[in-house]
MOPAC internal coordinates of N, CA, C and O (Angstrom, degrees):
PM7 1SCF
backbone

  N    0.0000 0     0.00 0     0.00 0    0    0    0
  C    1.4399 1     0.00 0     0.00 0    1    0    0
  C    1.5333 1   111.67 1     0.00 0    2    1    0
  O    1.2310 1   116.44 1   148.61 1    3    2    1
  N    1.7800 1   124.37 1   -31.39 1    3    2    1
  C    0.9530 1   112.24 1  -175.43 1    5    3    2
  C    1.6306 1   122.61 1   -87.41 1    6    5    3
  O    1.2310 1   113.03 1   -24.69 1    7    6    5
  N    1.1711 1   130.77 1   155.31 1    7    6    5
  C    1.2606 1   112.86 1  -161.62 1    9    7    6
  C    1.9383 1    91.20 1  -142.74 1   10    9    7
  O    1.2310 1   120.61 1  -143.66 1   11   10    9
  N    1.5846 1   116.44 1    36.34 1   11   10    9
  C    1.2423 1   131.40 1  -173.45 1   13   11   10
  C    1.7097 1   107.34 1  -100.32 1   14   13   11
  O    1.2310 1   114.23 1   -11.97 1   15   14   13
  N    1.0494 1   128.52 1   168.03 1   15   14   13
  C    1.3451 1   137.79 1  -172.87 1   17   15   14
  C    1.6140 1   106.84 1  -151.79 1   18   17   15
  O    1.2310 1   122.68 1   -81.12 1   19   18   17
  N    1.1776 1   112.47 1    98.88 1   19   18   17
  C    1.8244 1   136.29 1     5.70 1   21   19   18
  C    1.6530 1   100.67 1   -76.47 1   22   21   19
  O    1.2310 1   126.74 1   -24.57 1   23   22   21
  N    1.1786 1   104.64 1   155.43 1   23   22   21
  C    1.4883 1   121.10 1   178.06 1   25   23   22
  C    1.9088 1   119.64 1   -65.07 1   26   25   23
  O    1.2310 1   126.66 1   -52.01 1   27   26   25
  N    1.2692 1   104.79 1   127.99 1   27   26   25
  C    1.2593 1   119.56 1  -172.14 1   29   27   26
  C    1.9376 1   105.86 1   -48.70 1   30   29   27
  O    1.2310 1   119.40 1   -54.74 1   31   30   29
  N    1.5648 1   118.74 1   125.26 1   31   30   29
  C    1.8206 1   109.92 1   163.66 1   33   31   30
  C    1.6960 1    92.37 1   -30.94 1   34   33   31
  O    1.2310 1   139.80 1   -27.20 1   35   34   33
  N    1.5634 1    79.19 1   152.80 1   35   34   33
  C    1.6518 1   106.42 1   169.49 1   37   35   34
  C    1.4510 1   120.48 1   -86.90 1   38   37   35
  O    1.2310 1   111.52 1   -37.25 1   39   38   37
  N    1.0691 1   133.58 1   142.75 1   39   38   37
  C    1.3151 1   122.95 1  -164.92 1   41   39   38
  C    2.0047 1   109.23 1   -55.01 1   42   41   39
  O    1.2310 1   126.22 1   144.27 1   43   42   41
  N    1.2631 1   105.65 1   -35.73 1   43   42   41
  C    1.8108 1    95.85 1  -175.96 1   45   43   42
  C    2.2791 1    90.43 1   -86.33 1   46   45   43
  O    1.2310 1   140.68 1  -142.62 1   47   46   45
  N    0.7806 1    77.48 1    37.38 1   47   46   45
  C    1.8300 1    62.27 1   161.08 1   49   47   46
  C    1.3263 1   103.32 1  -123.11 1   50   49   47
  O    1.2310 1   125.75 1   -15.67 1   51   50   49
  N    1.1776 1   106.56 1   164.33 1   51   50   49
  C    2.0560 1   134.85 1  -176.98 1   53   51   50
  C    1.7011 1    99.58 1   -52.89 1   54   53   51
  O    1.2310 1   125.58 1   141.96 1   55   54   53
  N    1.5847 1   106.89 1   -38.04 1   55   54   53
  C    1.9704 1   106.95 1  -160.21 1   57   55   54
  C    1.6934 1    86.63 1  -105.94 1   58   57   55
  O    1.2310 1   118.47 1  -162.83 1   59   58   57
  N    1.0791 1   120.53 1    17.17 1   59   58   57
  C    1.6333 1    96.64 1   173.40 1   61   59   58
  C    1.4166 1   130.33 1   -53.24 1   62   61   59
  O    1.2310 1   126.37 1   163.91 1   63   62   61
  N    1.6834 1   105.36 1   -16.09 1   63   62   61
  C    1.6474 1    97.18 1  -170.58 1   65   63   62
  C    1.6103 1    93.04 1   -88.67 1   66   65   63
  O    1.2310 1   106.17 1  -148.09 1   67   66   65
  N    1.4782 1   143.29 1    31.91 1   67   66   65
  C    0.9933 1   161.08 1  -142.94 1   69   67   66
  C    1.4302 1   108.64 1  -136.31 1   70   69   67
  O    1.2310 1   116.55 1   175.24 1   71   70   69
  N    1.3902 1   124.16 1    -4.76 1   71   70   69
  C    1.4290 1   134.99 1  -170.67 1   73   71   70
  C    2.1201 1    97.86 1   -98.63 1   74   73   71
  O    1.2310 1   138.39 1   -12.58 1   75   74   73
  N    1.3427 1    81.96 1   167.42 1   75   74   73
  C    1.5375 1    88.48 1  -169.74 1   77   75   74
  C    1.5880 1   105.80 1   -86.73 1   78   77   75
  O    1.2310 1   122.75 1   -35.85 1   79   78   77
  N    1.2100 1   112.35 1   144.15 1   79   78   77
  C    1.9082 1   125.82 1  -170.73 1   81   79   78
  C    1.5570 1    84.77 1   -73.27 1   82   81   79
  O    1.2310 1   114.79 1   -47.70 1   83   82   81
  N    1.5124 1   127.47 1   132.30 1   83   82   81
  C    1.5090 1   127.36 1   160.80 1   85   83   82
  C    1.8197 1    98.21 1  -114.34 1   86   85   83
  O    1.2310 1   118.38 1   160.01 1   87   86   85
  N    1.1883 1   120.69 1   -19.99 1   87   86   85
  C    1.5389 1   100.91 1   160.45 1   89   87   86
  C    1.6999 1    96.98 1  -147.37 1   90   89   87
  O    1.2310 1   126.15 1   -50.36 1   91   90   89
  N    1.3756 1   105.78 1   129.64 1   91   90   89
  C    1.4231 1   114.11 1   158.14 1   93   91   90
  C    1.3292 1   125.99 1  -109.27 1   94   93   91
  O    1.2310 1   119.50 1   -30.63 1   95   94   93
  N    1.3657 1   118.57 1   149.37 1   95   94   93
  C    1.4435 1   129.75 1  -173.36 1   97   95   94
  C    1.5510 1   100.47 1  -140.40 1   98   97   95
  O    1.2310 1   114.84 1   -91.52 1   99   98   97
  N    1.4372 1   127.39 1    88.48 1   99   98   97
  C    1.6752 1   135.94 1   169.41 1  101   99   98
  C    1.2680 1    76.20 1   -69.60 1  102  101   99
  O    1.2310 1   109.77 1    75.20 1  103  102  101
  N    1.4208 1   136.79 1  -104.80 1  103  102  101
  C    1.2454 1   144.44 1  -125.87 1  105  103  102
  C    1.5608 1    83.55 1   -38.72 1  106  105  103
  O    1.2310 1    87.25 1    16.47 1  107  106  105
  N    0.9196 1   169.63 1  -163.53 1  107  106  105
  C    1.7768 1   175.83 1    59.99 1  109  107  106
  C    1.6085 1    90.93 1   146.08 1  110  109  107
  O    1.2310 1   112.45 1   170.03 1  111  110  109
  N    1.3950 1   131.85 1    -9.97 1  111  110  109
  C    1.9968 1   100.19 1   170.54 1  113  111  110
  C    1.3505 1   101.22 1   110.34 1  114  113  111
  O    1.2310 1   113.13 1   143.02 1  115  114  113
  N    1.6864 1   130.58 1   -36.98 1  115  114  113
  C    1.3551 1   113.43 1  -158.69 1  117  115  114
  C    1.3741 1   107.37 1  -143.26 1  118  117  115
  O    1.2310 1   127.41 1   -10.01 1  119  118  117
  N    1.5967 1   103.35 1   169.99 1  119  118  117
  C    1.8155 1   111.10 1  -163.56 1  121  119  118
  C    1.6200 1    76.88 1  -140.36 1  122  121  119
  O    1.2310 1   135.79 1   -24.14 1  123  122  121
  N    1.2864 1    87.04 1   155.86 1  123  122  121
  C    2.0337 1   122.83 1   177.57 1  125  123  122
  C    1.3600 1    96.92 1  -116.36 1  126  125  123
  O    1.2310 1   124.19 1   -70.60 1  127  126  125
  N    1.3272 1   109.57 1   109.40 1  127  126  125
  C    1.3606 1   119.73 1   169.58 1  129  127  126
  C    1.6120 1   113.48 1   -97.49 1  130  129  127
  O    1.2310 1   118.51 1   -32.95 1  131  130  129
  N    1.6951 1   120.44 1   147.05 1  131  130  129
  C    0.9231 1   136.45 1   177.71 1  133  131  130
  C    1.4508 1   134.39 1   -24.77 1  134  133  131
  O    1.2310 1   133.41 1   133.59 1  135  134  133
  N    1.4506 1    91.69 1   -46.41 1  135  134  133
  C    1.5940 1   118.65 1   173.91 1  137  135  134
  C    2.0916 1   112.76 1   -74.28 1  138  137  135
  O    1.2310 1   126.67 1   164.89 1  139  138  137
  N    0.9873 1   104.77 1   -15.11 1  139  138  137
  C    1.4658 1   129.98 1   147.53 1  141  139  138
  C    2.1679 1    89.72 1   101.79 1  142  141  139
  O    1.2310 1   117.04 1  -148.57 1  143  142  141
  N    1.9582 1   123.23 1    31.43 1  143  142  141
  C    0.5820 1    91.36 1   143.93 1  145  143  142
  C    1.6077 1   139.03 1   -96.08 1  146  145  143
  O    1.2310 1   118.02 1    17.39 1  147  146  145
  N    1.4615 1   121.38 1  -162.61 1  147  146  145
  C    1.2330 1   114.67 1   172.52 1  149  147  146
  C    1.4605 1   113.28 1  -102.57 1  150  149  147
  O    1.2310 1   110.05 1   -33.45 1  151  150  149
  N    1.2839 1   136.28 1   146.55 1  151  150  149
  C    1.7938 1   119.53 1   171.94 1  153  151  150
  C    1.4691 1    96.12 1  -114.82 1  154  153  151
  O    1.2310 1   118.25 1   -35.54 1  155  154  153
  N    1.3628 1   120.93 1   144.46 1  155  154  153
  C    1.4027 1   131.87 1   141.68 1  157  155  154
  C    1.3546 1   120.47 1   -65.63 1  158  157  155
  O    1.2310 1   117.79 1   -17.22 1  159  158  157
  N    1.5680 1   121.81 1   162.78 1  159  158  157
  C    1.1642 1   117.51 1   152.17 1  161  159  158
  C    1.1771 1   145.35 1   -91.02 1  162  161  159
  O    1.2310 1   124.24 1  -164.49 1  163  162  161
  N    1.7395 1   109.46 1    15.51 1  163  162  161
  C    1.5819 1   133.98 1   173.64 1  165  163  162
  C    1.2703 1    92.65 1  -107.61 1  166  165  163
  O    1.2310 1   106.98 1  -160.26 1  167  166  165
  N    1.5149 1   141.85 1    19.74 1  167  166  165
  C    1.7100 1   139.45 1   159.35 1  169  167  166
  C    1.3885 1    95.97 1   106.69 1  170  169  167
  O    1.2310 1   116.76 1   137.74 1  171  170  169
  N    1.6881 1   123.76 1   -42.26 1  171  170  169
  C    1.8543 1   123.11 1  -166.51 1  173  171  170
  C    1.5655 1    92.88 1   -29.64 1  174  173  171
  O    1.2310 1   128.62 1    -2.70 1  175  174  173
  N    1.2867 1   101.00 1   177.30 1  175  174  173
  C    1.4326 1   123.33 1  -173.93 1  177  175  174
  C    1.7687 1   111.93 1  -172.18 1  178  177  175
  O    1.2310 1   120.22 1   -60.34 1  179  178  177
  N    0.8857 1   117.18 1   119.66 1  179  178  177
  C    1.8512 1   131.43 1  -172.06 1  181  179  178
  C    1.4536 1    90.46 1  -119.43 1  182  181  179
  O    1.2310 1   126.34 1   -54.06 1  183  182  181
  N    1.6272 1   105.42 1   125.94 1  183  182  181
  C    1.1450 1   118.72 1  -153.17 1  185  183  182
  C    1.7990 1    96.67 1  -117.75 1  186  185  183
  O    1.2310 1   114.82 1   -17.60 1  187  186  185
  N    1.2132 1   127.43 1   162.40 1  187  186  185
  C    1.6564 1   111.17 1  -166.94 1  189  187  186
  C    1.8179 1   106.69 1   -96.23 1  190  189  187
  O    1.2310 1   115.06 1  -158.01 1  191  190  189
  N    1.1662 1   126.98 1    21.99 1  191  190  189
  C    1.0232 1   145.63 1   137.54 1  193  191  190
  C    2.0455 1   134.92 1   -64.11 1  194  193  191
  O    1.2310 1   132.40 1   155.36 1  195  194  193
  N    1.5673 1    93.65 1   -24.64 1  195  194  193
  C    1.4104 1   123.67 1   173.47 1  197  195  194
  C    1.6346 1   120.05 1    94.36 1  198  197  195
  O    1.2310 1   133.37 1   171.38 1  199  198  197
  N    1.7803 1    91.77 1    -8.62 1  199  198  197
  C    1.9243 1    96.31 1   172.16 1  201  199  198
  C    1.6181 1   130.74 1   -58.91 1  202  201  199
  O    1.2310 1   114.66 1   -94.67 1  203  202  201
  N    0.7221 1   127.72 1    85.33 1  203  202  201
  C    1.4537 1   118.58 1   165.28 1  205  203  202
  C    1.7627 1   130.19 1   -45.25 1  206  205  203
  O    1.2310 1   133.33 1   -47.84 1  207  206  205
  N    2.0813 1    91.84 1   132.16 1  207  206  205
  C    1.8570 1    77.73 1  -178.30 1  209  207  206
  C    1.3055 1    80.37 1  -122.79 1  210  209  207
  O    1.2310 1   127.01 1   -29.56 1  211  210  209
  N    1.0889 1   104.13 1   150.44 1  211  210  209
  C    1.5712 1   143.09 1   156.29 1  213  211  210
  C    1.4217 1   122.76 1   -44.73 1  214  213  211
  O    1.2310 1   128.59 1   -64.54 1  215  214  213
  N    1.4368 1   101.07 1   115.46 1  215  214  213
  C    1.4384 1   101.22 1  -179.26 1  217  215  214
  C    1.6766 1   124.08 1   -37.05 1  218  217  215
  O    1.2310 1   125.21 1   -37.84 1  219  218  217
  N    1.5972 1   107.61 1   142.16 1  219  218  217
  C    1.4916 1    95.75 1  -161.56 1  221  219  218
  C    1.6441 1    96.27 1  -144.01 1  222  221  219
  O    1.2310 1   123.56 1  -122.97 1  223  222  221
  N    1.6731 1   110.77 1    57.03 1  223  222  221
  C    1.2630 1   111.85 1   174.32 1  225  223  222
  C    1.5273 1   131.39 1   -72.43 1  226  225  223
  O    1.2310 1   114.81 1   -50.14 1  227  226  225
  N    1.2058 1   127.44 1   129.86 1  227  226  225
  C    1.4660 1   121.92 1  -166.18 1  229  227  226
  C    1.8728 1   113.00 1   -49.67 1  230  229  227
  O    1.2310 1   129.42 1   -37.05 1  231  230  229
  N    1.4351 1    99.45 1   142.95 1  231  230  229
  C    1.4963 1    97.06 1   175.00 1  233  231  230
  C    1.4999 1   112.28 1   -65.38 1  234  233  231
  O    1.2310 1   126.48 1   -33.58 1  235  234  233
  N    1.3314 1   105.15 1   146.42 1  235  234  233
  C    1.4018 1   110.27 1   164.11 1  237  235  234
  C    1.6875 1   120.44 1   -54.86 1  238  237  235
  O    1.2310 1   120.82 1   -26.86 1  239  238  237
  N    1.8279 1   116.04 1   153.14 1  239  238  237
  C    0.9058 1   100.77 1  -172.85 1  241  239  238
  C    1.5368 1   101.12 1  -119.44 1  242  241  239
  O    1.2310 1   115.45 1   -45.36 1  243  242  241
  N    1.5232 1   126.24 1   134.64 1  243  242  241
  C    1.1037 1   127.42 1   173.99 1  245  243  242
  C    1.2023 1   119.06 1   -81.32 1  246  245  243
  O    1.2310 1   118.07 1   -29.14 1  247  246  245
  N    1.2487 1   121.28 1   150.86 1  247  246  245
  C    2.1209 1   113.65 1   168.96 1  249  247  246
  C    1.5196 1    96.06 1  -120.41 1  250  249  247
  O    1.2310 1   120.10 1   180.00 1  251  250  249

């Protein structure tokens, strides 16, 4: 799908949320990434396989 130089992570790799946004929609929460997944803006991620992952926002850090 990607047609970038160097080529966008693949959707099953570790850096996929690392691919370039080809359509974003903030107003509605989510971006279509290159690699053809989807990101939320609570971290979820819908993957083009149809799996869903679970939001995976960093813990807060206490001092």
């Amino acid at each position: 799908m990607c047609t970038h130089t160097p080529k966008c992570p693949t959707a099953d790799s570790p850096e996929a949320e690392a691919a370039r946004v080809v359509a974003g929609h903030p107003e509605q929460g989510w971006s279509l990434l290159c690699n053809g997944v989807v990101v939320f803006e609570d971290t979820g991620e819908l993957l083009p396989d149809g799996r869903a992952i679970a939001p995976h926002r960093p813990l807060a850090i206490t001092a």
